[in-house]
Backbone as a printed PyTorch tensor [residue, N CA C, xyz], in Angstrom:
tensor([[[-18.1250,  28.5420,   5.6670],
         [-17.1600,  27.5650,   6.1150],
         [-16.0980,  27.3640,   5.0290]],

        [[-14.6490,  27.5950,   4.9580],
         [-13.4540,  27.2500,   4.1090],
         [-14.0040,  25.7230,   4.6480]],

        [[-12.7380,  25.5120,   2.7290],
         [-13.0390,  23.8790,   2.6570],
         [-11.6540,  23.6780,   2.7710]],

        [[-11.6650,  22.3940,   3.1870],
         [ -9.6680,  22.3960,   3.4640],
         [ -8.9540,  22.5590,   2.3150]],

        [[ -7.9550,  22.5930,   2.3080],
         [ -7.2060,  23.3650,   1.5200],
         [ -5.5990,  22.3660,   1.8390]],

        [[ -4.6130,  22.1670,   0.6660],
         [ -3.3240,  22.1100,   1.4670],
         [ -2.4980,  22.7750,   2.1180]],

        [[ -2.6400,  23.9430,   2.4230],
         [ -2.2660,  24.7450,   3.4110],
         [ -2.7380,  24.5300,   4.3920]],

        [[ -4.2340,  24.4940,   4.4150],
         [ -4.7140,  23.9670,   5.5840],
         [ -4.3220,  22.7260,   6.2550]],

        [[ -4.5780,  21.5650,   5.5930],
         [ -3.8420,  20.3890,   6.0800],
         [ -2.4630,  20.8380,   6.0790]],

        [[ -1.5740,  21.0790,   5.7490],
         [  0.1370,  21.2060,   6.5190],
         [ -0.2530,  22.2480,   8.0710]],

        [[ -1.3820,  23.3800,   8.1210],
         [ -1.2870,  23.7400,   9.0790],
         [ -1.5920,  22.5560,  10.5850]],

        [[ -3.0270,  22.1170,  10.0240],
         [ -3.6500,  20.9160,  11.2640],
         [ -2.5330,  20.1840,  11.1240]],

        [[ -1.5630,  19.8030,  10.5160],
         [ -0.1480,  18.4800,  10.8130],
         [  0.6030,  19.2790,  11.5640]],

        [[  0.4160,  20.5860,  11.3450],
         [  2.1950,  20.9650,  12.2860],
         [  1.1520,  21.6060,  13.3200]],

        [[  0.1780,  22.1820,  13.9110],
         [ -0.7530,  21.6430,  15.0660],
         [ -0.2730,  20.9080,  15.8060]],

        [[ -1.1360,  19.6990,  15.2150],
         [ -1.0650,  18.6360,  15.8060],
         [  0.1340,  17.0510,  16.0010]],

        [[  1.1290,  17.7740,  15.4130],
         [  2.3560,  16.9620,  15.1940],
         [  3.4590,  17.3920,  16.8280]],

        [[  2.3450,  18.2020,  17.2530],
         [  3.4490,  18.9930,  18.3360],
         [  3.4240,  17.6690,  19.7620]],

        [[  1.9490,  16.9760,  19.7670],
         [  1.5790,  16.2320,  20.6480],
         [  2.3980,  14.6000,  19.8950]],

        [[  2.4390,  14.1780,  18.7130],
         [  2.9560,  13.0510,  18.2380],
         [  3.0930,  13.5030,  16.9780]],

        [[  4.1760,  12.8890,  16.4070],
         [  4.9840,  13.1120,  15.1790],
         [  3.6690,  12.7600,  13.9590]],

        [[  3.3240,  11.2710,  14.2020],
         [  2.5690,  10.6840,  13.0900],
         [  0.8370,  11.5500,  13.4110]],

        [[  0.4140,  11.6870,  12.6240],
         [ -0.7970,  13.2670,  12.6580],
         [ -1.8590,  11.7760,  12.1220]],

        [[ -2.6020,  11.5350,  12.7180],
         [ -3.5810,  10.1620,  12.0810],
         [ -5.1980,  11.0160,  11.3240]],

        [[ -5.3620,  10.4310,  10.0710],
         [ -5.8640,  11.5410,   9.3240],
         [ -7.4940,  11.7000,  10.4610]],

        [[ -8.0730,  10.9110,  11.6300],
         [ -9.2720,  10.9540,  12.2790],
         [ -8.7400,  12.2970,  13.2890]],

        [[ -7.6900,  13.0650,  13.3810],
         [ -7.2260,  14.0050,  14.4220],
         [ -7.0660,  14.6490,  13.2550]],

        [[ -7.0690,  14.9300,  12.0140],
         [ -7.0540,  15.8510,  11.0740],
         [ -8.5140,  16.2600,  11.0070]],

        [[ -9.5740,  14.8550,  10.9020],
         [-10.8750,  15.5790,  10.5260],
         [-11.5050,  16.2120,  11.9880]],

        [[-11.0140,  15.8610,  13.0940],
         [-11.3060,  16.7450,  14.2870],
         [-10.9610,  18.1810,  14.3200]],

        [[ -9.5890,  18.5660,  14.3090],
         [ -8.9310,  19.1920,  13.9180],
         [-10.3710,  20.7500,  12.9300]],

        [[-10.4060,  19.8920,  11.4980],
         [-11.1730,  20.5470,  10.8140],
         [-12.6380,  21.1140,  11.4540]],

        [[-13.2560,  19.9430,  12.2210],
         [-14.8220,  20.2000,  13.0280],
         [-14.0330,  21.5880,  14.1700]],

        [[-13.2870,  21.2600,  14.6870],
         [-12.6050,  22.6060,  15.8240],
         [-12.7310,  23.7560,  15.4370]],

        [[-12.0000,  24.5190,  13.6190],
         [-11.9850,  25.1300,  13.3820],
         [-12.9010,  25.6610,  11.8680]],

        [[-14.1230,  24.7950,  12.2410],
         [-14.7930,  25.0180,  11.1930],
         [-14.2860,  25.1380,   9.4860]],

        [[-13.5510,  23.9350,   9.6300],
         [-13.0740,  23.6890,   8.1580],
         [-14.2500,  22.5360,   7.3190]],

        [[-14.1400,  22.3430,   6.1330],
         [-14.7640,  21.7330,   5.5410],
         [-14.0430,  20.0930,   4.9120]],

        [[-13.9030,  19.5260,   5.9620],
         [-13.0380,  18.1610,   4.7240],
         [-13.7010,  17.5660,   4.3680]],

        [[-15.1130,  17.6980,   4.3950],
         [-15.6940,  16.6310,   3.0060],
         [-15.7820,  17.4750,   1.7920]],

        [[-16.4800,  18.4770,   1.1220],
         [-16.1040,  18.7690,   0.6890],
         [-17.7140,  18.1320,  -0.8420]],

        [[-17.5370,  18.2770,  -1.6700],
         [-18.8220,  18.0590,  -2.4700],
         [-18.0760,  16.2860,  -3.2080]],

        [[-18.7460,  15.3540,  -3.5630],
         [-18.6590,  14.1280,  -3.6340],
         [-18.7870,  13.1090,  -2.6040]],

        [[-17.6190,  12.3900,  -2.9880],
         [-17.4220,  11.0240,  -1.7340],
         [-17.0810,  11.9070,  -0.5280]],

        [[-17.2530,  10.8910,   0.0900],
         [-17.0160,  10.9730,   1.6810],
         [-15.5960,  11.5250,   1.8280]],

        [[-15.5470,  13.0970,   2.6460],
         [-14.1520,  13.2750,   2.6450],
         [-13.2880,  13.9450,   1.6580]],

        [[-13.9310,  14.0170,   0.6140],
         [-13.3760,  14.2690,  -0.6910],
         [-12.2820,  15.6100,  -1.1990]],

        [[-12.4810,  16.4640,   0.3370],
         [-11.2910,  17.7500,   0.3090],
         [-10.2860,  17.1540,   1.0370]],

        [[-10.5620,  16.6100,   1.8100],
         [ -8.9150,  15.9430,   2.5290],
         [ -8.3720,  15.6790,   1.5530]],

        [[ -9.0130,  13.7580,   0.6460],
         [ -8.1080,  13.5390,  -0.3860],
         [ -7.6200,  14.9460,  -1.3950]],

        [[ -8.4520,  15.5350,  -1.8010],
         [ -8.1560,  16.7410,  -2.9040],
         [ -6.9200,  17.5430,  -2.1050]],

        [[ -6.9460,  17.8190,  -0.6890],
         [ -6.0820,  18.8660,   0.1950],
         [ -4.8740,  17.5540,   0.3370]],

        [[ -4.3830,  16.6880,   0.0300],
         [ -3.3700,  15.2970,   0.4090],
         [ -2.6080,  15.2570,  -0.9740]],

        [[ -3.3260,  15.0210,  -2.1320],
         [ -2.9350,  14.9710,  -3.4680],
         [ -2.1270,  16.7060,  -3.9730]],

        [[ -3.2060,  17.5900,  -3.9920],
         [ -2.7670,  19.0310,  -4.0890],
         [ -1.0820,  19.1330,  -3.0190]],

        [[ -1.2880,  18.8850,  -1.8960],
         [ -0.1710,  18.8650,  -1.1340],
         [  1.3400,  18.3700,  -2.0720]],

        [[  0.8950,  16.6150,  -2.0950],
         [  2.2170,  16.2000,  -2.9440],
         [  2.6770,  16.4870,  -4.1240]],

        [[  1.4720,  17.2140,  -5.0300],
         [  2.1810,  17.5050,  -6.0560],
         [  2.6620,  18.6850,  -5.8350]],

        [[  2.2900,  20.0400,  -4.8320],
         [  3.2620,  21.6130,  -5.3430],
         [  4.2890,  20.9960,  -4.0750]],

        [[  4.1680,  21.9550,  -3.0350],
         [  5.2430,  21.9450,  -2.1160],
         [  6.1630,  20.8040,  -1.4640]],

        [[  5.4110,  19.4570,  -1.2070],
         [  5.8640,  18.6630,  -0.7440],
         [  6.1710,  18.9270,   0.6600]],

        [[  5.5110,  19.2270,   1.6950],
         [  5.9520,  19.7480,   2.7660],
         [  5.3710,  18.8240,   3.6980]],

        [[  4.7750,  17.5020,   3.4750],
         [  4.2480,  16.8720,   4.6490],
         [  4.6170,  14.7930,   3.8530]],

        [[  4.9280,  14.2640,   4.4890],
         [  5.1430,  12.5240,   4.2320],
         [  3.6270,  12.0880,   4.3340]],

        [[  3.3290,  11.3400,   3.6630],
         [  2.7690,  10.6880,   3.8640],
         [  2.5670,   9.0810,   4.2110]],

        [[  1.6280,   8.5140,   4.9550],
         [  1.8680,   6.9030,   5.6750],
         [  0.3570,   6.2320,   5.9330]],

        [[  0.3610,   5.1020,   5.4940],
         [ -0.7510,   4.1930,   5.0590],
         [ -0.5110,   3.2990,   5.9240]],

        [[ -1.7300,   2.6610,   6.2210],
         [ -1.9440,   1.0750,   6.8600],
         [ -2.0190,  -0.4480,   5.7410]],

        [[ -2.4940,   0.1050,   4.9480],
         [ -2.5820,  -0.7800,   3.8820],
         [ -3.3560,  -0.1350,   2.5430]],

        [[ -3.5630,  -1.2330,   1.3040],
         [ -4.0490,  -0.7030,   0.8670],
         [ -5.6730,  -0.6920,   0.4010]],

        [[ -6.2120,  -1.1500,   1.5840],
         [ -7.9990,  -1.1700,   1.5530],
         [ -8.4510,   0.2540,   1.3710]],

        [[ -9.9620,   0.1400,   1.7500],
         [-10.6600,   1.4710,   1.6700],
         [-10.2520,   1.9480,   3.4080]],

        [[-10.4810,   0.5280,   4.0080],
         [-10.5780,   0.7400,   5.8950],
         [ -9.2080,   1.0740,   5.8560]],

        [[ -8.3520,   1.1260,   5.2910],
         [ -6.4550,   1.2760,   5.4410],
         [ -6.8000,   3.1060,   6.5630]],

        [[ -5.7880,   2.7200,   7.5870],
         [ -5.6860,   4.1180,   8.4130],
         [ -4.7140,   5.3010,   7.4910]],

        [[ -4.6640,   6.2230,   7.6360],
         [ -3.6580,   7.0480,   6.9400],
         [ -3.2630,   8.3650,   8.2830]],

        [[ -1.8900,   8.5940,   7.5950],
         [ -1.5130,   9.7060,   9.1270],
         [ -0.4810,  10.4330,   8.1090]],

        [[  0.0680,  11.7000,   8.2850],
         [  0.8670,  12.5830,   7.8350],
         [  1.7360,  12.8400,   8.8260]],

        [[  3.2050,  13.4710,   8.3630],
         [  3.9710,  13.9310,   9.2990],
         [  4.7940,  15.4250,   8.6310]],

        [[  4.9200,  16.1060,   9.2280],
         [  6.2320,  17.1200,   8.7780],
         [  7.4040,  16.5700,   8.2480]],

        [[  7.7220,  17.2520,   7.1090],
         [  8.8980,  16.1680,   6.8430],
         [ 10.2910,  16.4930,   7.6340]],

        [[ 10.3180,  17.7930,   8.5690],
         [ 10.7220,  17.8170,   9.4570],
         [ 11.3670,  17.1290,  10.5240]],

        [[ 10.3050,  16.2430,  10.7500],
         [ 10.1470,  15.1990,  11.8890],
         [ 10.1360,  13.6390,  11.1340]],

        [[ 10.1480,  13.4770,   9.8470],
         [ 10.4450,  11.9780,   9.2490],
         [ 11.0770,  11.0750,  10.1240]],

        [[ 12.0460,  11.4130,  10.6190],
         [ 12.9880,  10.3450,  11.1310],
         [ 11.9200,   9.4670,  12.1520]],

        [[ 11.4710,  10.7780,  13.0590],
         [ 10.2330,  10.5730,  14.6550],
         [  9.2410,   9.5430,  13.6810]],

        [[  8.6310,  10.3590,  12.6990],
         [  7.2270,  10.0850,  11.8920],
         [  7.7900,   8.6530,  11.6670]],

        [[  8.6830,   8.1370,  10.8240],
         [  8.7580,   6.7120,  10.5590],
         [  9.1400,   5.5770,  11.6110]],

        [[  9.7490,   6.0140,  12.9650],
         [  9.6840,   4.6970,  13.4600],
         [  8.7990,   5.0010,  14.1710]],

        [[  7.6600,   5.8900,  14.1140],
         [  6.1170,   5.9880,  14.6400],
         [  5.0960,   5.0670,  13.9220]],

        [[  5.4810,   5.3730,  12.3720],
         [  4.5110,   4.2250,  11.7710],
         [  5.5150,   2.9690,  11.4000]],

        [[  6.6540,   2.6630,  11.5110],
         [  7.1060,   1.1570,  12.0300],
         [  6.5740,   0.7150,  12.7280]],

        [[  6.1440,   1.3650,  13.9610],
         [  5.9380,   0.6420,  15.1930],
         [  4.1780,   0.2300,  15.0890]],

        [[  2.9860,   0.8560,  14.1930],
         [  2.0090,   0.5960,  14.0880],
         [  2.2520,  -0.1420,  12.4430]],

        [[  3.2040,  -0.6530,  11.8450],
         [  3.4120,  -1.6490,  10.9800],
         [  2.5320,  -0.9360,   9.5940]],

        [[  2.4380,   0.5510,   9.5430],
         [  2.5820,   1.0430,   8.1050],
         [  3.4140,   1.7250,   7.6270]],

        [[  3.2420,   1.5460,   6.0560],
         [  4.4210,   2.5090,   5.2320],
         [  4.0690,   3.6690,   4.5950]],

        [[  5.1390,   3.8430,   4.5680],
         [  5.3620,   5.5310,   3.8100],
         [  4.8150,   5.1220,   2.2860]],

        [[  3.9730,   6.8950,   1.8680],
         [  3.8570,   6.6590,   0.3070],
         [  4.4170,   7.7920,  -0.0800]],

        [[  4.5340,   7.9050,  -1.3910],
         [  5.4630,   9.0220,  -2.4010],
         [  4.4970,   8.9880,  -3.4470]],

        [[  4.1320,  10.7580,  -3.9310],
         [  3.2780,  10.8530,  -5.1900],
         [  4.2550,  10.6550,  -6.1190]],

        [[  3.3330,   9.8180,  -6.9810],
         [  4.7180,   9.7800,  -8.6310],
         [  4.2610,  10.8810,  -9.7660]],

        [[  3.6680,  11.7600,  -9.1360],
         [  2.7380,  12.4200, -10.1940],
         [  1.7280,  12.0870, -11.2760]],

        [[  1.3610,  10.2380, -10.9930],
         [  0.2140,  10.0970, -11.3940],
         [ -0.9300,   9.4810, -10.4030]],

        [[ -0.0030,   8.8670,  -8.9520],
         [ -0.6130,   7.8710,  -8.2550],
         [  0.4860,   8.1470,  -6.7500]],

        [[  0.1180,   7.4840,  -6.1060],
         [  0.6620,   6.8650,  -4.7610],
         [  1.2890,   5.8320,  -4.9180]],

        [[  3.3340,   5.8950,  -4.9880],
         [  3.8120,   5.0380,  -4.9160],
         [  4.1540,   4.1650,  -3.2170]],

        [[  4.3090,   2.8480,  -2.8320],
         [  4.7770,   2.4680,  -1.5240],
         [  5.8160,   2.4250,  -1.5350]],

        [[  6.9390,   3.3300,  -0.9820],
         [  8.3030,   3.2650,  -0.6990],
         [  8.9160,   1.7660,  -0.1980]],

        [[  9.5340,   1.1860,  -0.5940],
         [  9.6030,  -0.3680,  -0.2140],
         [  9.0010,  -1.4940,  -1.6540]],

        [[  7.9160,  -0.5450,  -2.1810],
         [  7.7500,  -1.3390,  -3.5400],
         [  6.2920,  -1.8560,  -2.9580]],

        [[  5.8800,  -2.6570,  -1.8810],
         [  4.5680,  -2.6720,  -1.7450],
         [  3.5940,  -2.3210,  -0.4270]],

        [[  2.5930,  -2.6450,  -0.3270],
         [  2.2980,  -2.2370,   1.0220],
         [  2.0360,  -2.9960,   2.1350]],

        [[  1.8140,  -2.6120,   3.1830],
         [  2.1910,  -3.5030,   3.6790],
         [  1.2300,  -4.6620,   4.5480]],

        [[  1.8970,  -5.5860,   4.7010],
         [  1.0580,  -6.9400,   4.8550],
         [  0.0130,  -6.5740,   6.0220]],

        [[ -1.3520,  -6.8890,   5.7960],
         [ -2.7200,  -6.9270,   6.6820],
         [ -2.1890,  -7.6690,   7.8700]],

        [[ -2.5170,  -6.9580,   8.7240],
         [ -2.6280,  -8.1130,  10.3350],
         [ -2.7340,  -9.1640,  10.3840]],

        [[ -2.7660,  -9.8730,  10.8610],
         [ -3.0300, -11.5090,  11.0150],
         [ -3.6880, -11.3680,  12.4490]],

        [[ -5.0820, -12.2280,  12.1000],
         [ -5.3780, -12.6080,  13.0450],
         [ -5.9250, -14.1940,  13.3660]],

        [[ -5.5990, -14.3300,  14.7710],
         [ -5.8010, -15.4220,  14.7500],
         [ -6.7810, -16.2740,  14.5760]],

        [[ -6.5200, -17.8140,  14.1720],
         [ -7.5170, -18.5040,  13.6360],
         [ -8.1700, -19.0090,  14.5520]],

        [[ -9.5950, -19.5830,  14.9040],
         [-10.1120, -20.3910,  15.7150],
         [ -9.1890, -21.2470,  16.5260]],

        [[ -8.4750, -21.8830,  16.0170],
         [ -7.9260, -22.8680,  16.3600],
         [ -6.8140, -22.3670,  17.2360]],

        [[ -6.4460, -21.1840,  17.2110],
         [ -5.4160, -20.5330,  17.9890],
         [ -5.6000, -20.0190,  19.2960]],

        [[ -7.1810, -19.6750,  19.2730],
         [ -7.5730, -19.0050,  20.3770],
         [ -7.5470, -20.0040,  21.6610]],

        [[ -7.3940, -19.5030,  22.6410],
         [ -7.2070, -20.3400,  23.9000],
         [ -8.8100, -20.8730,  24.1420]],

        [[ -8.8820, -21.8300,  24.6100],
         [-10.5180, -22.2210,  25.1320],
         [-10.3500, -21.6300,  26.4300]],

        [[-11.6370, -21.3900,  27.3200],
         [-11.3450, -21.1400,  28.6710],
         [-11.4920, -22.2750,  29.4910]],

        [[-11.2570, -23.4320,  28.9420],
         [-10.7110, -24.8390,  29.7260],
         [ -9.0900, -24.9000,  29.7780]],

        [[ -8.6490, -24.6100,  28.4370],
         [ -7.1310, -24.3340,  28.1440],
         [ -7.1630, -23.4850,  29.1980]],

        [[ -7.3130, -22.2600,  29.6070],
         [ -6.8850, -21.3060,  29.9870],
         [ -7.0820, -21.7660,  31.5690]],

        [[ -7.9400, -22.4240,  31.8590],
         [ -8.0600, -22.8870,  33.7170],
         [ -6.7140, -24.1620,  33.7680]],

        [[ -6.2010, -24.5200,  32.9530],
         [ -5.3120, -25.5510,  33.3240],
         [ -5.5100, -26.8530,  33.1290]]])
């Protein structure tokens, strides 16, 4: 079994970028099970994606990258940079931002990342007495 690779990931993005611009990294690790790729990889969980994501931004630069936030649960998705324009008001519209390698780390374009959901408080939720009238 090959272990992913950044070639590999730019291939599964321009794949799968054909159906939606923003490539969400859970259709990358499908993607990999399809064609018998390896994205975990020896360590943590996953650990060739990140290695095949990082390797990516530092040689060629051929794919954007876009975050949900910055938790462990944060979603992440790639795009062609091709298609940026599509890719960003794709992740506008699911309220994450773009990141940029600085060659030591993951910078957030905008300066930070971006604000967690809000959800509502007890007190917000409708009762289903409220809700009969």
């Amino acid at each position: 079994m090959r272990v992913l690779t950044s070639t590999l990931l730019v291939e599964a993005v321009t794949e799968l970028s054909r159906g939606s611009r923003l490539v969400r990294a859970k259709d990358v690790l499908a993607w990999c099970d399809r064609n018998q790729v390896d994205c975990h990889g020896e360590g943590l969980k996953n650990q060739a994606l990140w290695d095949a994501d990082r390797e990516e931004a530092r040689g060629e630069r051929r794919l954007l990258k876009f975050k949900s936030g910055e938790c462990k649960q944060s979603r992440v998705g790639w795009a062609l940079i091709a298609h940026g324009a599509k890719a960003r008001e794709a992740a506008a519209q699911l309220s994450w931002r773009e990141q940029r390698w600085t060659g030591e780390q993951w910078d957030w374009l905008g300066g930070e990342p971006p604000p967690p959901p809000r959800r509502p408080s007890v007190r917000e939720v409708p009762t289903r007495a409220a809700l009969r009238g």
